[in-house]
C-alpha positions in Angstrom: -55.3 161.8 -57.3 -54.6 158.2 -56.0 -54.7 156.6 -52.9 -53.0 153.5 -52.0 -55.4 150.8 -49.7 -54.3 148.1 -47.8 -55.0 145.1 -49.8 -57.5 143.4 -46.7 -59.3 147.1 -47.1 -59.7 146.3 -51.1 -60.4 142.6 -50.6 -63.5 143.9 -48.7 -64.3 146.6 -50.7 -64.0 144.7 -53.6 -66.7 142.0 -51.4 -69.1 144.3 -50.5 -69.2 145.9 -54.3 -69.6 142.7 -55.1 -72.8 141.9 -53.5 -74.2 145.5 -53.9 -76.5 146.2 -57.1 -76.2 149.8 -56.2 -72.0 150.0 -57.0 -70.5 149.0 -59.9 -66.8 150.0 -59.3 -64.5 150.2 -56.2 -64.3 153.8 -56.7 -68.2 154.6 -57.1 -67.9 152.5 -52.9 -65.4 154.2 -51.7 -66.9 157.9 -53.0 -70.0 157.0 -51.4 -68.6 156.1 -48.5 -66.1 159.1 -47.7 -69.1 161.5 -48.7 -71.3 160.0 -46.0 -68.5 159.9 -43.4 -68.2 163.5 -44.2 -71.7 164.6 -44.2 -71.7 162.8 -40.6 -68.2 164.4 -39.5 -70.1 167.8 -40.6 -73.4 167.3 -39.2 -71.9 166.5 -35.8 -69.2 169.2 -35.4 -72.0 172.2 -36.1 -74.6 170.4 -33.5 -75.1 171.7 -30.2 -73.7 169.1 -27.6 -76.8 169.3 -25.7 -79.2 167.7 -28.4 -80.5 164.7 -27.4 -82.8 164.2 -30.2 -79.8 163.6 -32.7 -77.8 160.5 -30.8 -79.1 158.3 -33.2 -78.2 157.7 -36.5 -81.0 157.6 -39.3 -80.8 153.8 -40.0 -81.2 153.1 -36.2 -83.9 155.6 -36.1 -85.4 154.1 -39.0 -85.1 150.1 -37.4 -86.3 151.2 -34.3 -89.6 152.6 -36.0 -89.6 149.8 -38.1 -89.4 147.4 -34.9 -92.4 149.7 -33.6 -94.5 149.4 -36.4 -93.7 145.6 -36.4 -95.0 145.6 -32.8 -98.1 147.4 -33.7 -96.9 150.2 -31.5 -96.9 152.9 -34.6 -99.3 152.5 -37.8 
């Protein structure tokens, strides 16, 4: 299967592989990236609307302990 990308899309794909030691190829990016946005599309449709706790995603979650701990608020 093949897609076909806008070329401003692949210019910053092609960027952000670029500077990323975890990606070696477009592809491996772009693979990563629709996984995740799946995983997230997933995680939210089965949730209960009601759940406060899950509003945040796990990188904010994770700065906002991280700003905590830099704080001295959490060990």
């Amino acid at each position: 299967m093949q897609i076909s990308l806008p070329d401003d899309l692949v210019k910053q794909l092609e960027s952000r592989v670029s500077a990323s030691t975890e990606f070696s190829t477009i592809e491996e990016y772009a693979i990563y990236v629709l996984t995740e946005v799946l995983k997230q599309t997933d995680d939210s449709s089965t949730k209960n609307s009601t759940d406060s706790d899950d509003n945040y995603t796990k990188d904010q979650e994770d700065a906002v302990k991280d700003r905590l701990e830099s704080l001295g608020y959490l060990d």
